[in-house]
C-alpha positions in Angstrom: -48.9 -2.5 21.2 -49.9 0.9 23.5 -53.4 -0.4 24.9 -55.5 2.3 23.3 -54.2 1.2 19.4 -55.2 -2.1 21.0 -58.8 -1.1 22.1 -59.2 0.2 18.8 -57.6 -3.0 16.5 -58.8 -5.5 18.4 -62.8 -4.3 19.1 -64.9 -6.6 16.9 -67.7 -3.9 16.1 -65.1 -1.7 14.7 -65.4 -1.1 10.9 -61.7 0.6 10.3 -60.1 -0.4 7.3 -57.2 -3.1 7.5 -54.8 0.1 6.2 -55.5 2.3 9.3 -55.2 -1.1 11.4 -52.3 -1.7 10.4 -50.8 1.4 11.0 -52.4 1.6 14.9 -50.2 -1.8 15.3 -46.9 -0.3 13.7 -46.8 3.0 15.2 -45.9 1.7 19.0 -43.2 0.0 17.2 -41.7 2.8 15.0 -42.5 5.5 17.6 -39.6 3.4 19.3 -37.7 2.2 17.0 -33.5 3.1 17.3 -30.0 1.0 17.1 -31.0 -1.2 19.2 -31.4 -5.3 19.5 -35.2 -5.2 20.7 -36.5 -3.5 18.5 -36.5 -1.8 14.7 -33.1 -0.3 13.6 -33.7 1.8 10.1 -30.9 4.1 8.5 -31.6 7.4 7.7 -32.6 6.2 3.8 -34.9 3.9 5.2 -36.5 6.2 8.1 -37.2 8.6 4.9 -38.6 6.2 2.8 -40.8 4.5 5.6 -41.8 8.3 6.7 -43.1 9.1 3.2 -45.2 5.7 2.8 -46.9 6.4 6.3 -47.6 10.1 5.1 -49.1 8.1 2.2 -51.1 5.6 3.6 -52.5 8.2 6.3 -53.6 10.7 3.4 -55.8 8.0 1.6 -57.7 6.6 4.4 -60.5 8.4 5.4 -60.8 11.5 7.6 -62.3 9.7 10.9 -59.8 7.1 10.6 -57.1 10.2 9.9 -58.1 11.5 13.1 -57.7 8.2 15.4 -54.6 7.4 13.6 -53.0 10.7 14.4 -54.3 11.1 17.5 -52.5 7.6 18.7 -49.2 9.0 17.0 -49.2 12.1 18.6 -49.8 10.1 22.0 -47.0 7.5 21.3 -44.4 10.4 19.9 -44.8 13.1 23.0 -43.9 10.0 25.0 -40.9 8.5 23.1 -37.9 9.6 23.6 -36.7 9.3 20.0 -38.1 12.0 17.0 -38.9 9.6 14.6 -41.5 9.0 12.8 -42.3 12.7 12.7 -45.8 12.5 11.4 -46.7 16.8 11.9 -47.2 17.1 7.9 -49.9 15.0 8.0 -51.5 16.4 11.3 -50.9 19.7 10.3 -53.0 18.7 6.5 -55.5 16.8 8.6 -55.9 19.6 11.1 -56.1 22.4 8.1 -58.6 20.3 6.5 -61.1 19.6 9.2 -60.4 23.0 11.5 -64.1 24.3 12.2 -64.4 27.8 12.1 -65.1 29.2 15.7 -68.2 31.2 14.3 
């Protein structure tokens, strides 16, 4: 696991929900996940499926948790080398919704 989604799962004072948890653990994984032995191979079914329950799960938690989720995916994906998962439909919602007007 990257060490901020560490920081962040493993600090005892934090009140995030088990869901967004969860997904801080996962997404080091997935975010390098190809056909390979070491780690997670997924066909192209699966990858879609997989990409639709994350899109899910990150709409229903709530908008801080939004934020520190997406915010360790967009670290994790700039860095992989693979583009999958492709989580920018569910920045680009979370962005729309909390964009604060500049006046």
């Amino acid at each position: 696991m990257e060490d901020h989604a560490r920081s962040i799962v493993t600090n005892e004072n934090n009140s995030m929900s088990l869901k967004a948890k969860l997904l801080l653990m996962w997404l080091p994984l997935l975010c390098n996940a190809r056909s390979a032995h070491d780690i997670p191979s997924f066909s192209a079914n699966e990858k879609s499926e997989i990409l639709l329950v994350l899109e899910h799960t990150i709409a229903s938690l709530p908008f801080h948790e939004q934020e520190i989720v997406l915010s360790c995916w967009l670290q994790l994906y700039t860095r992989s080398h693979f583009d999958w998962p492709n989580l920018q439909r569910s920045f680009e919602s979370w962005l729309c919704c909390h964009r604060i007007a500049p006046y």
